[in-house]
VMD Tcl script that draws the C-alpha trace (Angstrom):
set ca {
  {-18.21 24.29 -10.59}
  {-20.76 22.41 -12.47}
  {-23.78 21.09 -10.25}
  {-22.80 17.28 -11.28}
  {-19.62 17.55 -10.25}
  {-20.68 19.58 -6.89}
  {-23.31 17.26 -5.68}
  {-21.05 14.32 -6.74}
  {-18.21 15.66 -4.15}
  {-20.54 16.14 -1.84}
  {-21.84 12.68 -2.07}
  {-18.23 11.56 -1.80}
  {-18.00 13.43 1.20}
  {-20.25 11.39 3.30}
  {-18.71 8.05 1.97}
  {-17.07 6.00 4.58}
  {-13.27 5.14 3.78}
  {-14.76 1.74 2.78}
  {-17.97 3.09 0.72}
  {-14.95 5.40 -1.51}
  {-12.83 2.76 -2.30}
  {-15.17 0.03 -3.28}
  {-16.85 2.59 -5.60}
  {-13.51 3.18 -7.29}
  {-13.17 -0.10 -7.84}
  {-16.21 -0.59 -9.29}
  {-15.57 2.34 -11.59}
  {-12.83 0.08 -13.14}
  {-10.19 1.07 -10.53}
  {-7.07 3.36 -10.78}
  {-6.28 2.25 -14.34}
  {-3.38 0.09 -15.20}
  {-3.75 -0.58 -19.27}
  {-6.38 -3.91 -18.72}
  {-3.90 -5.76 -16.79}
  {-4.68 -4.66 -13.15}
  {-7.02 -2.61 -11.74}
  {-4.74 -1.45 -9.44}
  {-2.83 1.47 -11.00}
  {0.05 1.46 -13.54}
  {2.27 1.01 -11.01}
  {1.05 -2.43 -10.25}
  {1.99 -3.54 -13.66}
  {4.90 -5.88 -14.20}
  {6.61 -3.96 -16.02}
  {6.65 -1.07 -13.30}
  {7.48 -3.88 -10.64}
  {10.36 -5.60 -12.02}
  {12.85 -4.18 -10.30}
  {10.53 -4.13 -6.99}
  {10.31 -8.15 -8.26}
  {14.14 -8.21 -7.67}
  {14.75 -6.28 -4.63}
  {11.99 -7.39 -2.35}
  {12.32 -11.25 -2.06}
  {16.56 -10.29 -0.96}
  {15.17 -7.32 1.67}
  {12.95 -9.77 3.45}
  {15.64 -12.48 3.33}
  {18.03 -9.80 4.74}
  {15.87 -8.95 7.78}
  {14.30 -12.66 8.33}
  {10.84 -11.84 7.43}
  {8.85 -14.37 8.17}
  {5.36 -12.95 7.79}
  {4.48 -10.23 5.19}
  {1.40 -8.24 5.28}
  {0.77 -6.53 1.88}
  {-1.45 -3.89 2.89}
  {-3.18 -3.19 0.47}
  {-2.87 -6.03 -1.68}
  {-4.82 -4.55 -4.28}
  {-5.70 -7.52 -7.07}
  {-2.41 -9.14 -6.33}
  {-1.20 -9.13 -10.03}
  {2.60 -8.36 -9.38}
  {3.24 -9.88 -6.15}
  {1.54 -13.52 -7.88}
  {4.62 -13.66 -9.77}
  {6.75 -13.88 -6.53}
  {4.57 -15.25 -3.71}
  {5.38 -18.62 -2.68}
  {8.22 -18.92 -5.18}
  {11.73 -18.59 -4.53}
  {13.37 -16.73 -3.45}
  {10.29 -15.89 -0.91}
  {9.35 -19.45 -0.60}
  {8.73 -20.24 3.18}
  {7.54 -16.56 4.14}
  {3.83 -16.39 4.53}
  {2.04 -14.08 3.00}
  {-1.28 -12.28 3.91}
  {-3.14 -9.43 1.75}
  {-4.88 -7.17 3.41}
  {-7.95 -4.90 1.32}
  {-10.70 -2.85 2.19}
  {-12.96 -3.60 -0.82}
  {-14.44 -6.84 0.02}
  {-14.63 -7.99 -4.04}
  {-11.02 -7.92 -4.37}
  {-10.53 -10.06 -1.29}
  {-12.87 -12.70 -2.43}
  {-11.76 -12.82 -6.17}
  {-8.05 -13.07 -4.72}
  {-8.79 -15.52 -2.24}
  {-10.63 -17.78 -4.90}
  {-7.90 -17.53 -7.16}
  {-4.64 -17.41 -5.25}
  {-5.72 -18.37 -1.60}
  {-3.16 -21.39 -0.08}
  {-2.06 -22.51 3.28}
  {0.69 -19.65 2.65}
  {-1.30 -17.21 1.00}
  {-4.00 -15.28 2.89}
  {-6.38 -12.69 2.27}
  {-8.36 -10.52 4.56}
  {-10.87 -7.56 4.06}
  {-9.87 -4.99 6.79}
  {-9.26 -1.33 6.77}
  {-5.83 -0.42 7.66}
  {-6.38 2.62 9.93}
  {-8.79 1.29 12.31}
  {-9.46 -2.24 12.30}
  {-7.28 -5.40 13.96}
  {-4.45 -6.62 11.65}
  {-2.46 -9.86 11.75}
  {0.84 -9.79 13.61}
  {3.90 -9.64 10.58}
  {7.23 -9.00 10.58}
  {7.15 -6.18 7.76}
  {4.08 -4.25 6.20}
  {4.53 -3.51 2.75}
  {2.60 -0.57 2.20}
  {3.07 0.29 -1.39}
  {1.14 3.48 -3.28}
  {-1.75 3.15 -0.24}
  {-0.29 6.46 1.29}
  {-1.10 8.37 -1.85}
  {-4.85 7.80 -1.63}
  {-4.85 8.49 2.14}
  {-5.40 12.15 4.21}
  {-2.11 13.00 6.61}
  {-4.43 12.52 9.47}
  {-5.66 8.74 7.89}
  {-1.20 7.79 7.11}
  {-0.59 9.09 10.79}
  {-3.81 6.59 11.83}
  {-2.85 3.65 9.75}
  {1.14 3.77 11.13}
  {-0.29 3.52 14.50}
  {-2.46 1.11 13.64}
  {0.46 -0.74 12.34}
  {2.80 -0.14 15.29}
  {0.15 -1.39 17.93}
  {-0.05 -4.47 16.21}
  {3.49 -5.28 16.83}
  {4.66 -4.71 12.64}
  {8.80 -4.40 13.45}
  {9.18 -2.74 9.98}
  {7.27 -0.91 7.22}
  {8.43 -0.59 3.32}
  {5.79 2.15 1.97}
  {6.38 5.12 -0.79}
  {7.74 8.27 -0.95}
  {9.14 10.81 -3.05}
  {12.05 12.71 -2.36}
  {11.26 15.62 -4.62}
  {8.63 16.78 -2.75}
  {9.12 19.94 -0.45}
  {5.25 19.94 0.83}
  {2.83 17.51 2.03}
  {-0.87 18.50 0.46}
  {-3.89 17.37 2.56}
  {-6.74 15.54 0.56}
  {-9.24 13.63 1.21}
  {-9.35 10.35 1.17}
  {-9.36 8.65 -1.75}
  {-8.19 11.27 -3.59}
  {-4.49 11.63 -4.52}
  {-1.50 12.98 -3.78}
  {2.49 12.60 -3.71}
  {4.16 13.10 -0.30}
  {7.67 12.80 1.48}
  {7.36 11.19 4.38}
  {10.31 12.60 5.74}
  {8.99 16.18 5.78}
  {6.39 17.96 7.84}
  {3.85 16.40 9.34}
  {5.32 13.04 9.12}
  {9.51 13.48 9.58}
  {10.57 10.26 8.81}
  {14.34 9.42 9.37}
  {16.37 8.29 6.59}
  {15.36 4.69 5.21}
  {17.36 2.01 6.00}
  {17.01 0.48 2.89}
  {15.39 2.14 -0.17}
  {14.05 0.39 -3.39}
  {14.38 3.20 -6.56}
  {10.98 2.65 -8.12}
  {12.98 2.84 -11.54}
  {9.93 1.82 -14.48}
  {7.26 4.27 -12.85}
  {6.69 7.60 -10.81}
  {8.10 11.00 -10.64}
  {9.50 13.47 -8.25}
  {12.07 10.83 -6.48}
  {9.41 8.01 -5.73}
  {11.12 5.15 -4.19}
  {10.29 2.60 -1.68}
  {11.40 3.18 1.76}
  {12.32 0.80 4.22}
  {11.92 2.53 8.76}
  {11.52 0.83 11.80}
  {8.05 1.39 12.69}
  {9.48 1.87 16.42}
  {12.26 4.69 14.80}
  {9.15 6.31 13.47}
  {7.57 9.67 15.65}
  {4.15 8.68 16.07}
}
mol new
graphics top color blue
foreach p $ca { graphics top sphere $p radius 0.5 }
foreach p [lrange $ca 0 end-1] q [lrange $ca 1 end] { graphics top cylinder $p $q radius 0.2 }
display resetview
């Protein structure tokens, strides 16, 4: 291993969850072709069908508060936000990188649409209906998913729609902010079946869909 790329692990080693993910996106993000800096899969092309599906599923189960956690740069969900047919279910973003939260707040913040800088594993959340939880697991260590679902849970979340991908037999480790597919519904996390499932059809391999549990179903 070169010594650049050994001290700079190191360094990243000592980072707090926080420290990691603001320096990502300050490094320009995890990519997305200039029209997001919050991956590919944030674009609108790889959301359409998400677009579709996700104003009918909250309908279905009478969301009335949705926590987006993490919101990211918000530039899919804009499109459907506060329009119908999710008009009349309030909305609240939740990031750990301060920057996003104020740019998003300047830009899109309403009455119905809140923002918030909080980390998801450890810190107080806002009581919601549903979490929407969308390519956050990825980026996250099995210890820091298993944190951030309790985390969830004790804040009284009934239901969580979050990632994963069928195809995949094992669950790597990583650390934080690094990444990584997982199945939810293998070892450690065994997951039931989804009650409803979203097929993430413009972006993603190995099976990924979006996966809608009970928090309470869920053996935390």
């Amino acid at each position: 291993m070169k010594l650049r790329q050994y001290w700079s692990r190191l360094n990243a080693r000592f980072k707090t969850t926080k420290q990691r993910f603001t320096s990502i996106y300050r490094r320009g993000g995890f990519g997305g072709n200039g029209e997001t800096v919050s991956g590919r899969g944030s674009t609108l092309q790889a959301t359409a069908h998400i677009r579709e599906r996700l104003p009918l599923i909250l309908r279905q189960y009478n969301v009335s508060t949705l926590l987006d956690a993490p919101c990211g740069d918000f530039n899919w969900m804009k499109e459907i936000v506060d329009k119908e047919p999710m008009r009349g279910v309030r909305y609240i973003g939740v990031d750990i990188v301060a920057e996003i939260v104020k740019n998003n707040v300047r830009l899109y913040g309403t009455e119905s649409v809140r923002f918030i800088e909080a980390d998801i594993v450890s810190d107080p959340l806002p009581a919601a209906d549903m979490v929407l939880c969308r390519d956050c697991f990825i980026h996250l260590s099995n210890s820091d998913v298993v944190k951030a679902l309790k985390n969830f849970h004790r804040h009284g979340i009934r239901y969580i729609l979050t990632n994963s991908f069928r195809d995949i037999a094992t669950n790597k480790n990583i650390n934080t902010g690094s990444w990584r597919q997982l199945n939810l519904e293998v070892a450690p996390f065994g997951f039931p079946k989804p009650i409803e499932v979203i097929e993430e059809k413009n972006y993603g391999s190995n099976g990924k869909f979006l996966g809608l549990w009970l928090i309470a179903d869920l053996p935390l």
